[in-house]
C-alpha positions, 0 to 999 in steps of 0.5 A: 450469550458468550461471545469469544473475543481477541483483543488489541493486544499483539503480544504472544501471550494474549494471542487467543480468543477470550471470553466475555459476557454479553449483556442482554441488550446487546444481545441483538447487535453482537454478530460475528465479525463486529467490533467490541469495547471491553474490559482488559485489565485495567483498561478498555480497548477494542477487540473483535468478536470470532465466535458466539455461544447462545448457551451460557450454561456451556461455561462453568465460571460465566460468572467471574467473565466480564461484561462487553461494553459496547458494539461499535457498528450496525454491520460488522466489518469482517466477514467469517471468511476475513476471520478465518482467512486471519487466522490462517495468516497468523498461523502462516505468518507467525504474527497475532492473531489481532495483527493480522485482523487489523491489516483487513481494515481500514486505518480509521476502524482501528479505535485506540484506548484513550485514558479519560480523568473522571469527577466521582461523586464527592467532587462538588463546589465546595471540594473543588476550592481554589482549582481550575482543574477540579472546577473544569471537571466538576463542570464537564465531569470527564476531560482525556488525560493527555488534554488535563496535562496540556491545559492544567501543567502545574495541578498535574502533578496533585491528579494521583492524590486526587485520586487516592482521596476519591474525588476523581478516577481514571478510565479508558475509553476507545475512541473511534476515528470514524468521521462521515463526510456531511453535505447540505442539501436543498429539497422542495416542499411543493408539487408543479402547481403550487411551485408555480404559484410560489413563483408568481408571488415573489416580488420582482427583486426577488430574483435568486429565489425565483430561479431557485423555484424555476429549476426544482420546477424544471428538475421534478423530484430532484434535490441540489447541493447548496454547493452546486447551486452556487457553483453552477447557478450563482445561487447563495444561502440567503434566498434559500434560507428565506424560501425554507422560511416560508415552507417551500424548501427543506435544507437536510444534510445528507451523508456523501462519499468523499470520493476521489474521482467525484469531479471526473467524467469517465469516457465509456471504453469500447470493447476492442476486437480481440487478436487470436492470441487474446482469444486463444488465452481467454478461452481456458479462463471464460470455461473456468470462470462459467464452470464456478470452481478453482482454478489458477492461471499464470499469463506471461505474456511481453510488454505491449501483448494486450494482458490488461484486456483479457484481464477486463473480458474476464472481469466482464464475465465474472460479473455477468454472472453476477460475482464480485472481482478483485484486481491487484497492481502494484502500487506504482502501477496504479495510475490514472490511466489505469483507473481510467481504463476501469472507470471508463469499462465498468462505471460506478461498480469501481472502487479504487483503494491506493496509499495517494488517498486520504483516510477517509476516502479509503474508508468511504470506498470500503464503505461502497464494497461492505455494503454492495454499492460496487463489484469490482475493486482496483487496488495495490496489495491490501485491496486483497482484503475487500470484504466481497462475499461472492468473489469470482475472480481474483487478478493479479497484475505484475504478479512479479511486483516485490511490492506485493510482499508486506514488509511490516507485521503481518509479512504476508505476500498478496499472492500468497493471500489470494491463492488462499481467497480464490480456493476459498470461494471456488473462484478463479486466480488470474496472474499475469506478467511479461517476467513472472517471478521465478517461483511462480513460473516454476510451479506453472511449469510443474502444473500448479498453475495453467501457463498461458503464453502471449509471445507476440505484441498486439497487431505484431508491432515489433520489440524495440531494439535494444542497444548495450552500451559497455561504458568501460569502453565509454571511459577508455575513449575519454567520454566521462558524461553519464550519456554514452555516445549512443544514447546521447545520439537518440535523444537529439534524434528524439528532439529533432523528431519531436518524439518522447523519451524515457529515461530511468534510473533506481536511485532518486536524489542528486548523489548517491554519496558525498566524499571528501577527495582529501582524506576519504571521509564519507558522509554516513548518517548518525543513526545507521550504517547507510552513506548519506545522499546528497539533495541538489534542490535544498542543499542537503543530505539525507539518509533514505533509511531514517530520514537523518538529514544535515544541511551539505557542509562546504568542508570536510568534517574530518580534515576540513578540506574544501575538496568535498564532492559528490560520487555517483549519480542519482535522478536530480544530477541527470536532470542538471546533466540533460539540461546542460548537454541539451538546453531547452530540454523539456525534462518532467522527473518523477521520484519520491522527491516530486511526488510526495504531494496528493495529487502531483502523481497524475499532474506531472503524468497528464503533463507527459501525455499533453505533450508538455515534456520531451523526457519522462525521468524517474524511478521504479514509478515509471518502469511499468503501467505506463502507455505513452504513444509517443515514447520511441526511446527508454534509456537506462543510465546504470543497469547495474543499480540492483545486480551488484546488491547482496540479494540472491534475486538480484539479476531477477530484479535486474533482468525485470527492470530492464524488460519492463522499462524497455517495454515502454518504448514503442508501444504504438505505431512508432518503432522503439529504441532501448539503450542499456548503459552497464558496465557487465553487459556479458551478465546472462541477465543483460544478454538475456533482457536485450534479447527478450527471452525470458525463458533462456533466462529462467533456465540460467537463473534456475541453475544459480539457484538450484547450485546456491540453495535459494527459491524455489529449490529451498524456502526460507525463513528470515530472523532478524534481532535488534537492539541498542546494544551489540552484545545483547543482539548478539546473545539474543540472536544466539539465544534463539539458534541454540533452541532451534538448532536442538530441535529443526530437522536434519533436513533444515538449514540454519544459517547463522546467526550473523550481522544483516548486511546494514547492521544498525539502522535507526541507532539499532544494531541488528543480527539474523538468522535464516533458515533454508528447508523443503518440506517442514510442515511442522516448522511454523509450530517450533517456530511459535513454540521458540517465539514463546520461549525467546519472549520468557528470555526476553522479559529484562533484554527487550530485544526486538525479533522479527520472523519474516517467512518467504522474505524479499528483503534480506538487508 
């Protein structure tokens, strides 16, 4: 048997399938799909198998082909959909293929090689002599080569002679990180009647050991966890220990998901009664889903609509008819009150993937769906890979959410993906938002996607009023707080009623710059072209990029002035400002800053919804997804955070953000307000945001887009090159735009090349190239062919490119 195997290296020139042969024996375990060790080079690393031939005779030269080493799972880990959906996204996306097949896994199935020392056969007692070293492996035969540098620094240095005289040898291992959560158990050997006599002959101190045989008598066939017995019954190891002494009880380990939501107890959810809106939108979407074959939708619906429970009716559908669903948030919106909203409707057929979990739960909850345990997936963007084999329905929730594009290799977009999954297994894509992204809205205008409308709040509760503050006019009438008289108006109102705010701003941190007033020295870090921002709550400044941080100097490096001050505004400055304009202000703030540790996510949101905080302040993470039935207010500190951005969907985030914060206000019984403080409120897409008009909008934007050439009228491609030096970026980047110029067709716009607009991040300088085109279907073949001629120019620069197709983040 032949297997065709791609390996761990992500290089261009090892971007294909290679041969190996598999020994009889593992014949029976090799499947397509599985995880491998093989030789590559001098090395061992893990591949993945992509394709099996029975027929050895098939390959001239099987001969000179190396052995596989070893198979890494019973099941394989990959489905054939998975590989072939892999390679496509390689193709797609310009990465290796390798990359792409990695991304579908999860963090502990991705083995790396280790390099292990070795004792040969010559290393006895009497060559071993005076070293520890030769004695340790002589004793444990092979230790790994970063463990022999940290424990024998000195005899280090002797290992290559060692080596060359052919007493010890390197090799490479691949070591798994796979860890099972072990626990132990506790199972009864008797039946009722023997239990019973078992507890008559105890003598009468032997208390614990008698409750013990009191419960397993009362609970008949059912084991306990050591764990739980000491947690709810008191009962320690020692009684239980002697009655397995006896022959009563078995104490096993038994392996346990680690899971997440273990200690929690979902109320079941009752299906609410549907408004004619929600079964006007179900109707095309049920028809669909019971026909089993593609079909796309596109749901716009406002904030407050009722989107989420046609998205679980449709879910409840699909797995009546016994498929599999899979449902995208974006990561910021996959709260507790969302899982939930899961739990509580489907029970133990959830699995739940998000970033807050730790490697193994995700790995335990990959585990549920690889082996069936569950039917539906709850997840951000890589959830999009669960490895279901009968996918019904696809739902993509905030499809306008830019988190949904990746912004590593592989760059690929979840909605890209699950447009190629749902065509796959003839399922239906169900996408949904209260401001689609601009080109997806114009594609269901087009008829790429059924466009289904939900203009109306659930039980016809009005939209908040939405209030625009001009602060131009605030600073002409000498009010230089960061409240507009408006605002601060709302939240004494608010304090008075007893009512919840909101309040958002896109930046987190105290300042977003630090200056001195002297001689206009600004704090900009050392390592990128990025101002530094200033940290009230440890005294620092800190680069968002990087992650370069000095402790805040109490005079001006350059001029050593003492008149060094913080600009501009970020969430810890609001903090101080509400606490000092409004004492007693309960304020709860929720930036990455406050939520870096597992679980304080959920701690300060549970906090919000008891009633313990007058003002949820924060960032994105409170812009969507959140339902609070008290909230009445959402303040907007600086609409214009994202207009200004050198980004061409700058007033599309912009005219987003402002729908979706102020769709948390008065959500419930309760009108809602909305105060939008900006210093361009005649920008069509503050006009536009106050109004709720998304459509009016989509008509100005298009024009922009249409006059400038950007999405969806063009396509783009992003080049981006980095490295040390300014001349040898520049000659890369020029490099590559000569190729391609020679060869793109007339109809491709190149652009470039020139420096990205933060031209050195982390030390490195950096230049781009981006290409503009409509219809280029051979455009991803030139561009692998440049990336392969670029690599042969590349040898001695080692200048870093990277190929970002569709991008979101042009900085």
């Amino acid at each position: 048997m032949i297997a065709q195997i791609i390996v761990d290296v992500p290089v261009n020139r090892t971007n294909r399938p290679f041969d190996y042969r598999v020994p009889a024996w593992l014949c029976p375990l090799i499947q397509v799909g599985s995880r491998v060790v093989v030789p590559f080079g001098p090395r061992k690393l893990q591949g993945y198998v992509v394709g099996v031939s029975e027929n050895d005779a098939d390959f001239a030269d099987n001969h000179r082909l190396k052995d596989v080493e070893q198979v890494l799972d019973d099941t394989p880990p990959l489905t054939p959909e998975l590989l072939d959906m892999s390679e496509w996204m390689s193709k797609q996306y310009l990465c290796p293929w390798v990359t792409a097949v990695q991304a579908m896994l999860p963090a502990v199935l991705k083995g790396k090689a280790e390099k292990w020392l070795t004792a040969t056969d010559d290393l006895d007692e009497e060559t071993c002599g005076g070293s520890g070293l030769l004695w340790e492996l002589h004793r444990k035969r092979h230790l790994p080569l970063a463990e022999v540098e940290k424990q024998f620094p000195e005899e280090f240095l002797l290992v290559p002679g060692w080596i060359r005289s052919g007493l010890l040898a390197t090799e490479y291992q691949v070591k798994d990180r796979i860890t099972r959560k072990q626990q132990s158990f506790v199972r009864c050997l008797l039946g009722p009647a023997q239990l019973a006599e078992a507890a008559a002959s105890l003598p009468a101190r032997a208390e614990q050991m008698r409750r013990v045989l009191e419960l397993f008598s009362q609970h008949e066939g059912q084991s306990f966890s050591i764990q739980m017995l000491k947690d709810e019954w008191g009962i320690t190891r020692s009684p239980l220990k002697s009655l397995e002494a006896k022959g009563w009880l078995a104490i096993e380990q038994v392996e346990v998901y680690r899971d997440p939501y273990a200690n929690r107890r979902f109320a079941e959810k009752a299906k609410p009664v549907f408004t004619p809106m929600q079964e006007q939108v179900l109707s095309p979407i049920l028809q669909a889903i019971q026909s089993q074959s593609y079909a796309s939708f596109l749901v716009h619906g406002v904030t407050g609509s009722g989107k989420t429970e046609v998205y679980l009716e449709a879910i409840e559908q699909t797995l009546a008819k016994g498929q599999e669903a899979i449902f995208l948030v974006p990561e910021i919106s996959l709260t507790p009150q969302m899982v939930e909203r899961f739990k509580g409707r489907f029970g133990a057929d959830v699995a739940v993937l998000h970033s807050a979990l730790s490697q193994g739960e995700k790995f335990d909850e990959w585990r549920k769906i690889i082996r069936k345990q569950v039917k539906v997936v709850v997840g951000a963007r890589s959830a999009i890979f669960a490895p279901f084999q009968n996918i019904g329905l696809i739902v993509i929730d905030e499809e306008h959410e830019t988190s949904y594009k990746q912004e590593e290799t592989p760059r690929y977009h979840a909605r890209e993906v699950a447009l190629w999954r749902a065509k796959r297994n003839h399922a239906v894509l169900l996408m949904g938002s209260a401001t689609p992204a601009l080109e997806t809205y114009a594609l269901a205008t087009r008829g790429r996607y059924t466009l289904l409308e939900m203009p109306e709040r659930v039980g016809n509760r009005p939209m908040p009023s939405v209030h625009v503050v001009d602060m131009r006019e605030e600073l002409q009438s000498e009010n230089r707080s960061m409240f507009s008289r408006k605002l601060h108006e709302m939240i004494e109102d608010r304090l008075v009623k007893q009512e919840q705010m909101v309040i958002f701003l896109n930046r987190r941190g105290f300042s977003t710059f630090v200056m001195c007033r002297s001689c206009g020295y600004t704090m900009r870090c050392i390592h990128c072209d990025i101002s530094l921002t200033y940290h009230k709550t440890n005294h620092t400044a800190r680069c968002h990029y990087c992650g370069y941080t000095i402790a805040q100097p109490a005079h001006c490096p350059e001029c050593q002035s003492e008149h060094i001050r913080f600009f501009g505004t970020g969430t810890q400055k609001v903090e101080a400002e509400l606490a000092k304009l409004f004492p007693g202000i309960r304020v709860i703030r929720m930036d990455v800053d406050t939520t870096s540790r597992k679980g304080a996510h959920e701690e300060l949101l549970n906090k919000f919804r008891a009633g313990q905080g007058d003002v949820l302040l924060g960032t994105q993470m409170i812009a969507k997804g959140l339902d609070f039935p008290r909230v009445t207010l959402a303040g907007i500190i600086a609409a214009d955070t994202s207009l200004h951005l050198p980004d061409f969907r700058a007033a599309e985030k912009t005219f987003q953000l402002l729908t979706q914060v102020g769709g948390r206000a008065g959500r419930h019984e309760l009108e809602g307000d909305v105060v939008i403080q900006t210093y361009t409120p005649e920008h069509y897409s503050i006009v536009h945001a106050t109004r709720h008009d998304y459509p009016a909008f989509y008509q100005d934007e298009m024009l922009q887009r249409r006059r400038t050439g950007y999405p969806p009228y063009f396509r783009l491609v992003l080049i981006t090159f980095s490295h040390e030096d300014v001349p040898v970026v520049v000659r890369g980047a020029h490099t590559m735009a000569d190729y391609l110029r020679q060869r793109l067709a007339e109809t491709t716009i190149l652009l470039g090349p020139v420096a990205s607009p933060i031209a050195r991040v982390k030390d490195r300088f950096r230049f781009q190239i981006m290409l503009k085109y409509r219809d280029e279907p051979k455009l991803s073949a030139l561009l692998a062919q440049a990336t392969a001629a670029f690599e042969e120019w590349n040898k001695q620069q080692k200048v870093l490119m990277t190929i970002d197709v569709d991008p979101y983040v042009l900085l």
